[in-house]
Structures are given as structure tokens and as C-alpha cells.
PABA-26040 format. One record per atom (N, C-alpha, C): residue number from 1; atom name; x, y, z. Coordinates in steps of 0.05 Angstrom, whole numbers, plus 5000, padded with zeros to 4 digits. Last residue first. Layout:
% residues N
     k    a      x      y      z
   NUM   CA      X      Y      Z
...
//
This chain:
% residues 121
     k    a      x      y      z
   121    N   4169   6372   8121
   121   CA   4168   6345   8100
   121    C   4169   6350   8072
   120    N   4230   6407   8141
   120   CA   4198   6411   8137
   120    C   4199   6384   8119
   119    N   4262   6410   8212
   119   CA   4265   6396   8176
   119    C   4229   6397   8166
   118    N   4261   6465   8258
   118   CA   4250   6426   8246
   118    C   4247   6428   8213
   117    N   4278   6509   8266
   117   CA   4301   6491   8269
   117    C   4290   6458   8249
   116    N   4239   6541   8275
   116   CA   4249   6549   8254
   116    C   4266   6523   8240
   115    N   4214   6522   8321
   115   CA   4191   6514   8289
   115    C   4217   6525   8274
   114    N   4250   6529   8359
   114   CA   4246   6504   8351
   114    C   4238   6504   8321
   113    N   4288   6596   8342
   113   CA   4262   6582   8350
   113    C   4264   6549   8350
   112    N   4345   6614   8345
   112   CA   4326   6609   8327
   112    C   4313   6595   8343
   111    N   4373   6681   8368
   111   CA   4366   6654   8376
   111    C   4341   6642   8359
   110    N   4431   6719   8365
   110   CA   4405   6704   8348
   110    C   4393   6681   8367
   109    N   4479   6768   8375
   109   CA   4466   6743   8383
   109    C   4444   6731   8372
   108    N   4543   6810   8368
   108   CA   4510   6803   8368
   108    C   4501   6779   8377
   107    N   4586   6859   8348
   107   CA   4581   6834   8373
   107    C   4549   6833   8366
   106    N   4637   6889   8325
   106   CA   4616   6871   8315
   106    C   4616   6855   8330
   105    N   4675   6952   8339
   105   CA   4662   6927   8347
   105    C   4641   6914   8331
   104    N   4715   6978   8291
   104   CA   4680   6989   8305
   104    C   4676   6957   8312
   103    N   4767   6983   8264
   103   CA   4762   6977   8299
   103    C   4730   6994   8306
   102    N   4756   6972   8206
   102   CA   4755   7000   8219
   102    C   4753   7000   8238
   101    N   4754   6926   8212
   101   CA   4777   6928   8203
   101    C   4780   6956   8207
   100    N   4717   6897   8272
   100   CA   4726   6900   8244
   100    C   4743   6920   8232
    99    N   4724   6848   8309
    99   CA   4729   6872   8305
    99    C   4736   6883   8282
    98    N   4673   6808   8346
    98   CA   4697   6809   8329
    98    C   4702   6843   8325
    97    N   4625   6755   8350
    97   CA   4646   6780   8369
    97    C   4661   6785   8354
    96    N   4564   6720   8356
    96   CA   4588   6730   8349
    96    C   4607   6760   8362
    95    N   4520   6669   8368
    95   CA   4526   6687   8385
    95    C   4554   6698   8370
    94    N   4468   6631   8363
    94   CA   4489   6641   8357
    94    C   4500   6657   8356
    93    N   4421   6581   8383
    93   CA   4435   6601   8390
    93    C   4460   6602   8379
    92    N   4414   6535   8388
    92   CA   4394   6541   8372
    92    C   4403   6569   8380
    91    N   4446   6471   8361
    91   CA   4441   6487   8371
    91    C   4423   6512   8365
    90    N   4398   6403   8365
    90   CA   4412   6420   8351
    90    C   4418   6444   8367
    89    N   4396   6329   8359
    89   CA   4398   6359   8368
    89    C   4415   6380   8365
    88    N   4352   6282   8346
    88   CA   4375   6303   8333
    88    C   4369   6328   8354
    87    N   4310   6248   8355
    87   CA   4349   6239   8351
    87    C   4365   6254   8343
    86    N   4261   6282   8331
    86   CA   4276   6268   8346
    86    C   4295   6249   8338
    85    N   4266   6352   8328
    85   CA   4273   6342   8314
    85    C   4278   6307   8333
    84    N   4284   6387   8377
    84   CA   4249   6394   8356
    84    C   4255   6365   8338
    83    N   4323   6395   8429
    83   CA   4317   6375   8417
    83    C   4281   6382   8398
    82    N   4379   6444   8429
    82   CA   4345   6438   8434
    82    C   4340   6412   8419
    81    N   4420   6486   8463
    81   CA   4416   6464   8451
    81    C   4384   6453   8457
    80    N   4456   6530   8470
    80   CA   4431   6533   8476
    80    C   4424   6508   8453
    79    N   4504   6558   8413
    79   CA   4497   6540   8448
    79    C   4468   6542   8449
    78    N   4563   6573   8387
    78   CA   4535   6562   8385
    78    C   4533   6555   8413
    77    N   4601   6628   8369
    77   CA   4594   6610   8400
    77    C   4567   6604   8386
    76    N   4648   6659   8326
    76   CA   4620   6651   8330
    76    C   4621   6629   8357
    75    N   4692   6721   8320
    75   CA   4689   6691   8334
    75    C   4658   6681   8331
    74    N   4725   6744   8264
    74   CA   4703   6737   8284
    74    C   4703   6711   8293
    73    N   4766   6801   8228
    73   CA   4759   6770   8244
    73    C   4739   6768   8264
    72    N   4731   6814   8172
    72   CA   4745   6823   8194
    72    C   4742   6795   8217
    71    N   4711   6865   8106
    71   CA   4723   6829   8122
    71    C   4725   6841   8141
    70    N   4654   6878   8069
    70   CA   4682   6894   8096
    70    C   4675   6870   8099
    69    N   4635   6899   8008
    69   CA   4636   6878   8029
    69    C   4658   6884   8044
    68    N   4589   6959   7985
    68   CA   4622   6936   7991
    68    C   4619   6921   8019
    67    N   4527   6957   7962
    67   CA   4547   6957   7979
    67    C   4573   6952   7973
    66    N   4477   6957   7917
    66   CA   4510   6979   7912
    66    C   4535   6983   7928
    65    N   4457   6928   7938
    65   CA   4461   6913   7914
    65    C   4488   6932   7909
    64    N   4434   6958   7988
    64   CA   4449   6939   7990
    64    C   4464   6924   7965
    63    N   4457   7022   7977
    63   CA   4435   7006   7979
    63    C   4455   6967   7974
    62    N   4494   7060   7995
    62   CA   4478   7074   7997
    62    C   4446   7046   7996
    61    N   4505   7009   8037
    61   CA   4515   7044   8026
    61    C   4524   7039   7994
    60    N   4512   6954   8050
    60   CA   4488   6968   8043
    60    C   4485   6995   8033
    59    N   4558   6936   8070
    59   CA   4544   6950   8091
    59    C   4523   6971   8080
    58    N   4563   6863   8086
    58   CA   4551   6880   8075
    58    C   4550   6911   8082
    57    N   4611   6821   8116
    57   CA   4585   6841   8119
    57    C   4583   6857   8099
    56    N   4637   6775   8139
    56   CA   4641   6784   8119
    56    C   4611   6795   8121
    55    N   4691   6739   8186
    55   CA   4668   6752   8181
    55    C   4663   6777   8160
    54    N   4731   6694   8190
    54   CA   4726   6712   8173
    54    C   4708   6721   8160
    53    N   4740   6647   8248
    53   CA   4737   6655   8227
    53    C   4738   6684   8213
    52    N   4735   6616   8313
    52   CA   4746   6632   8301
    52    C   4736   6632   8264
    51    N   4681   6570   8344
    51   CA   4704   6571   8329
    51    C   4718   6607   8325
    50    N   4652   6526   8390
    50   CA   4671   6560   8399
    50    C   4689   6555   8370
    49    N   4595   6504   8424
    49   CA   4609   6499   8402
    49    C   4631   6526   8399
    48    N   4557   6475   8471
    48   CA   4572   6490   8470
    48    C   4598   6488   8439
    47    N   4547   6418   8495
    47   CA   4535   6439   8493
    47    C   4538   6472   8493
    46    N   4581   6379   8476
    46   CA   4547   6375   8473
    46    C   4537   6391   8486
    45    N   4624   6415   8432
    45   CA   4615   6389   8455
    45    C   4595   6388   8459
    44    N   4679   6433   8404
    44   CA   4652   6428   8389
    44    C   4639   6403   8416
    43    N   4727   6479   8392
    43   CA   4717   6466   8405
    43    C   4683   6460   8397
    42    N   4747   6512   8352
    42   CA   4764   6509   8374
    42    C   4760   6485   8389
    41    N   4742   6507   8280
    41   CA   4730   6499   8313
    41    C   4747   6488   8333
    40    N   4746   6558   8242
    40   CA   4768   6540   8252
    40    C   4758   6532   8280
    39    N   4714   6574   8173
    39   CA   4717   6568   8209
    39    C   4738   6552   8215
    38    N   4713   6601   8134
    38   CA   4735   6593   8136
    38    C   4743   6590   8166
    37    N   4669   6658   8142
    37   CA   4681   6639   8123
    37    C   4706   6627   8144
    36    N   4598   6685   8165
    36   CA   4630   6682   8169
    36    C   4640   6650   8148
    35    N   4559   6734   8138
    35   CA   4567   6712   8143
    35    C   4591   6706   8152
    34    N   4515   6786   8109
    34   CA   4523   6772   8133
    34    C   4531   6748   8142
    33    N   4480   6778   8072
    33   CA   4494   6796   8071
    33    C   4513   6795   8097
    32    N   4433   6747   8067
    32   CA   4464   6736   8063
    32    C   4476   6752   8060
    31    N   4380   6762   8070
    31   CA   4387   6770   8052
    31    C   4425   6765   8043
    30    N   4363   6729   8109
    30   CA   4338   6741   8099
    30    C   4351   6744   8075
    29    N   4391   6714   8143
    29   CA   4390   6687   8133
    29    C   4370   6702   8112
    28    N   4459   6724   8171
    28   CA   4436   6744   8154
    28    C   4421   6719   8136
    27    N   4501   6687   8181
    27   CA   4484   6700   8192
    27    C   4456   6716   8195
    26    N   4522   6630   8155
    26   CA   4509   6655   8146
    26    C   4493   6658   8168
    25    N   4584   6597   8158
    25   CA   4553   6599   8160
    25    C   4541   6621   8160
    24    N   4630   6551   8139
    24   CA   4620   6574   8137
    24    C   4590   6573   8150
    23    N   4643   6493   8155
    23   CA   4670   6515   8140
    23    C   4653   6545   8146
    22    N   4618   6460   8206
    22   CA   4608   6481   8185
    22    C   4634   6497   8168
    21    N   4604   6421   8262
    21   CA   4628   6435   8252
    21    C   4634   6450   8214
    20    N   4560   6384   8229
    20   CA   4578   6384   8253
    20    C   4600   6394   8249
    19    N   4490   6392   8198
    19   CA   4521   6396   8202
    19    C   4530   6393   8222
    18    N   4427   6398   8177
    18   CA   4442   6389   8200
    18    C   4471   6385   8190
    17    N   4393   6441   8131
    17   CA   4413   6419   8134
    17    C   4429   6419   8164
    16    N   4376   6494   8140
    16   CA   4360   6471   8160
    16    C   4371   6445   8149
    15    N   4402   6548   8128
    15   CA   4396   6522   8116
    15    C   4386   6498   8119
    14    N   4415   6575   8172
    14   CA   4394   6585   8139
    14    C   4392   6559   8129
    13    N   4423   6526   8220
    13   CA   4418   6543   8212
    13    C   4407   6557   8185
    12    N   4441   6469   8249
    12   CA   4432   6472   8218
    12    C   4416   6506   8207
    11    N   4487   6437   8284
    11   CA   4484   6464   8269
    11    C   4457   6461   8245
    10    N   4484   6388   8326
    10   CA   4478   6395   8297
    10    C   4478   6425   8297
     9    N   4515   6332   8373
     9   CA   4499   6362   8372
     9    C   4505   6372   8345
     8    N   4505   6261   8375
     8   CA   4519   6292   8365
     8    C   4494   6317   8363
     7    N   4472   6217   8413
     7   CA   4474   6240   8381
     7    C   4487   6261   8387
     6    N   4499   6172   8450
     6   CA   4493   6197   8450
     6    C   4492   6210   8425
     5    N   4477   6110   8447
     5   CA   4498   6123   8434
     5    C   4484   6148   8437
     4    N   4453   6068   8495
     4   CA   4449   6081   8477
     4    C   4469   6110   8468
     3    N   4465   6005   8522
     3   CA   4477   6036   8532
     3    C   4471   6045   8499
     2    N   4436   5951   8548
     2   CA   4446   5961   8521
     2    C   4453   5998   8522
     1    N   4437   5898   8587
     1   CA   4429   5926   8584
     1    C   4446   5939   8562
//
């Protein structure tokens, strides 16, 4: 009997490149005005991913091309793991927290679809 090797769980978010553990990833996948840099993964398991980093936002005032960018630290949580893809799974939820530098909370959540998640031919 031959015991089959468990696949790693994948990030592949705006970018539908599959990753394990990401330096950065973009939240705002429409217009990248929204991302975190310079992850540090607390933890990365097969169902459930927890780093720290340096979330960087846009805030579009008066228009987005004329914004300033506000830093501030954030946590991102991947989870909610889906198999669209076979031998790969990925998470399909991402979830952030943090506080930004003018203490106004930044908390949110996303959940990408399967059709978003599958590698197109």
C-alpha cells in the first residue's frame, strides 16, 4: 500500500499563480490600491494560514491617481480551503485586521469563488 503525499495548501489570489507563504499580496485586485508588504508567516497549515505585515492603502482623495498612500500594520488570515483545481488546493478566503496610523481600524474579509481561483488554459 502506497500512502499518497498530502499537497500543500496554495495562495493564488490577483494573480492565480499558486504560492506558499507570499512576501506580499494584494488585496484590491481591480485597482491595487490595496495591499500588504513584507509578510512574516506566523503559521501556514492545511487549513489555516496567520501572517503579520505592512498594509498599504490608497485613499483616493480627492481621486485615486491624486491619492497618498497610508502604511500601517496588518494581520492577513487565509482559510476556507477549496479544491477547483485537481492536486491543488487553495485558500479561498482572506481576512485582514490592523490599525492604521490615524488609529481608524482596518478589518475586512473577501472570499474568492472556485471559477475565480482555477488557472485559465
Amino acid at each position: 500500500m502506497v500512502a499518497l503525499a498530502l499537497v500543500a495548501v496554495v495562495w493564488t489570489g490577483c494573480a492565480h499563480r499558486p504560492v506558499e507563504r507570499p512576501a506580499s499580496i494584494t488585496i484590491a485586485c481591480g485597482d491595487g490600491d490595496f495591499y500588504v508588504t513584507a509578510l512574516h508567516w506566523k503559521r501556514w497549515t492545511e487549513t489555516e494560514a496567520v501572517a503579520t505585515g505592512t498594509g498599504r492603502q490608497n485613499d483616493c482623495k480627492p481621486y485615486c491617481a491624486a491619492g497618498r498612500l497610508h502604511t500601517f500594520p496588518l494581520t492577513i488570515r487565509l482559510s476556507r480551503v477549496v479544491q477547483c483545481v485537481p492536486r491543488r488546493r487553495e485558500f479561498s478566503r482572506i481576512a485582514w485586521d490592523g490599525v492604521r496610523l490615524t488609529g481608524i481600524p482596518k478589518a475586512g474579509s473577501e472570499t474568492l469563488p472556485c471559477s475565480f481561483l482555477k488557472l485559465r488554459p
